[in-house]
C-alpha positions in Angstrom: -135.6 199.7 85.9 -136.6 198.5 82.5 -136.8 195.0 83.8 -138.9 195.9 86.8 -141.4 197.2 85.2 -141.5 194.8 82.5 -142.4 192.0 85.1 -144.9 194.5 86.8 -142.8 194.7 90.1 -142.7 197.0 92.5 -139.8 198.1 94.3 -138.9 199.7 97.7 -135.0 200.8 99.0 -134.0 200.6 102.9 -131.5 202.6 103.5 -128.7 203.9 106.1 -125.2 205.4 105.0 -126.5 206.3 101.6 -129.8 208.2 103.1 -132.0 208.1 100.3 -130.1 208.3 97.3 -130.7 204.7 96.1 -134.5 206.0 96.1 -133.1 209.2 94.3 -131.5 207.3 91.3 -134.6 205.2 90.9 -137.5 207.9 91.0 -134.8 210.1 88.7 -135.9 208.1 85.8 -139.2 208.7 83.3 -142.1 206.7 84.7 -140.3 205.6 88.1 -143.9 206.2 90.2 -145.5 203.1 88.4 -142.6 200.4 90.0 -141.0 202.5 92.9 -143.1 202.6 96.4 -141.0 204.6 98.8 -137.8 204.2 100.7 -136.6 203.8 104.3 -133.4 205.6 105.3 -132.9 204.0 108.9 -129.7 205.4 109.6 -129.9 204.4 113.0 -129.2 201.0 114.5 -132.9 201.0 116.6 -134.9 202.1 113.5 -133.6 198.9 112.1 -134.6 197.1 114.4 -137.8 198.7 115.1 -139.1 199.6 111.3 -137.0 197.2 109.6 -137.4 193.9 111.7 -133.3 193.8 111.8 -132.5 190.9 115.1 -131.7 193.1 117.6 -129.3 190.9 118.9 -127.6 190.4 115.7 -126.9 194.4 116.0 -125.9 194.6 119.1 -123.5 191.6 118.9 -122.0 192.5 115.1 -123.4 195.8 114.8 -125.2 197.4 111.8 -122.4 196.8 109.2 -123.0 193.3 108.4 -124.3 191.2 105.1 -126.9 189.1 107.1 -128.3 193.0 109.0 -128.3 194.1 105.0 -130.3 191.0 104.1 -132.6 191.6 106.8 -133.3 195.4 105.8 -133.9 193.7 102.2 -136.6 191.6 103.8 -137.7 194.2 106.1 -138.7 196.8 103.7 -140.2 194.2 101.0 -142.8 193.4 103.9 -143.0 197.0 105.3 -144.0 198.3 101.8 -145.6 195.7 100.0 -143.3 195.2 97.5 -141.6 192.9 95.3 -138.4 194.0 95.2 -136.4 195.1 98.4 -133.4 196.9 98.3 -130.6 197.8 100.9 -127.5 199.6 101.6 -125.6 199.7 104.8 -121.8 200.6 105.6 -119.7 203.3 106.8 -119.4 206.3 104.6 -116.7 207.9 106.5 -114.4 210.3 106.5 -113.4 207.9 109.4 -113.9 204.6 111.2 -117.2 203.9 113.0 -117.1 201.9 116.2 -113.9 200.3 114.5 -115.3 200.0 111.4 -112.9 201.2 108.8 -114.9 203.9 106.3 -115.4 202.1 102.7 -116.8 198.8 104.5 -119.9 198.4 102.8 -122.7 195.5 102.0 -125.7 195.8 99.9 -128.4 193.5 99.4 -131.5 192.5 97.0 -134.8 190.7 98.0 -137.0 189.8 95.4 -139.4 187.2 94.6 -137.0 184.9 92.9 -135.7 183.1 95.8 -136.5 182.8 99.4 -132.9 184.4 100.6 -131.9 187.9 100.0 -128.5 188.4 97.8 -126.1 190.0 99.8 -122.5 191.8 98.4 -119.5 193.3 100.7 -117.8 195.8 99.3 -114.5 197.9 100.5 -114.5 201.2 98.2 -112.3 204.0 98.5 -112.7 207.6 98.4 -114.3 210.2 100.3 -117.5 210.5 101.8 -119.5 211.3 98.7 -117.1 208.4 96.8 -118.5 205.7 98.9 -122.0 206.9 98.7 -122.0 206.9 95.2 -120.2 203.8 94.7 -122.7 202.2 97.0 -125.7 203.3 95.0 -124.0 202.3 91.8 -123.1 198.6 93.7 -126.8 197.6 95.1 -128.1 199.1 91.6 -125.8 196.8 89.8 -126.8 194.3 92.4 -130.6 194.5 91.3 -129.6 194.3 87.9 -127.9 191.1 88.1 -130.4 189.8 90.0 -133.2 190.3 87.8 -131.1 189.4 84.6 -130.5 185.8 86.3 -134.3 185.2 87.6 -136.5 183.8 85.2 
C-alpha cells in the first residue's frame, strides 16, 4: 500500500472466490480511503461478463477459472472504476471440485499502468475453504507488491 500511495495511484479489486476480502485487507490499513476505490465481487460467471467485460466465449469455452478470464477482471475493473491499479482473484475455494475443477486451483492477476498486459499467477493451494481464501488474498497482494517494486 505504501507504494501506491506514494505514486498517487488508485486502486480497485474484482473479485470472485475470495468475495471481498482482497478489498477487506486493503481498506484494513490507516489511510486506505485516499488509494482504494471500491471492489467487485462477481462471483458469478455472467457478472463477469456483464460488469467486468470478461469474453463471454472465453467463459463458456474454459470457464471462469482461467489466467487470461483473471487478466480480464484486472482490466475490467481498472476501466469500471477509474483506477490505476486493477486487482483480481478467481478460483475454486472448495471444499470440493467445481465443474471438474479441483478446489485450490487458483489464478490472480494485477493491471496497472506499467504495462499494457495484466500479470497473471496460477496457483494450486491446499487447505480448506478458508485456507485457499486466505492464501489467495495473501498471493494477488504479493502479486501487487512485486509488481509495483519492478515498475519504474
Amino acid at each position: 500500500m505504501p507504494l501506491l500511495v506514494a505514486r498517487g495511484w488508485t486502486v480497485g479489486t474484482a473479485e470472485s472466490l475470495t468475495g471481498g476480502l482482497v478489498c477487506a485487507a486493503l481498506t484494513s490499513v490507516p489511510g486506505s480511503s485516499d488509494t482504494v476505490r471500491g471492489a467487485v465481487v462477481a462471483y458469478a460467471t455472467d457478472v463477469k461478463a456483464e460488469l467486468l467485460g470478461v469474453d463471454r466465449r472465453r467463459l463458456s469455452e474454459v470457464g471462469p477459472v482461467d489466467a487470461l478470464v483473471a487478466a480480464q477482471m484486472a482490466l475490467g475493473v481498472r476501466r469500471l472504476l477509474g483506477t490505476d491499479v486493477g486487482l483480481a482473484t478467481t478460483g475454486v475455494a472448495g471444499p470440493g471440485p467445481s465443474d471438474g475443477v479441483p478446489a485450490g486451483t487458483v489464478h490472480v492477476a494485477v493491471s496497472g499502468p506499467w504495462g499494457p498486459e495484466p500479470t497473471t499467477r496460477a496457483l494450486t493451494l491446499s487447505g480448506d475453504r478458508e485456507a485457499v481464501r486466505s492464501s489467495s488474498v495473501v498471493a494477488v497482494l504479493d502479486l501487487l507488491a512485486e509488481a509495483l517494486t519492478a515498475s519504474p
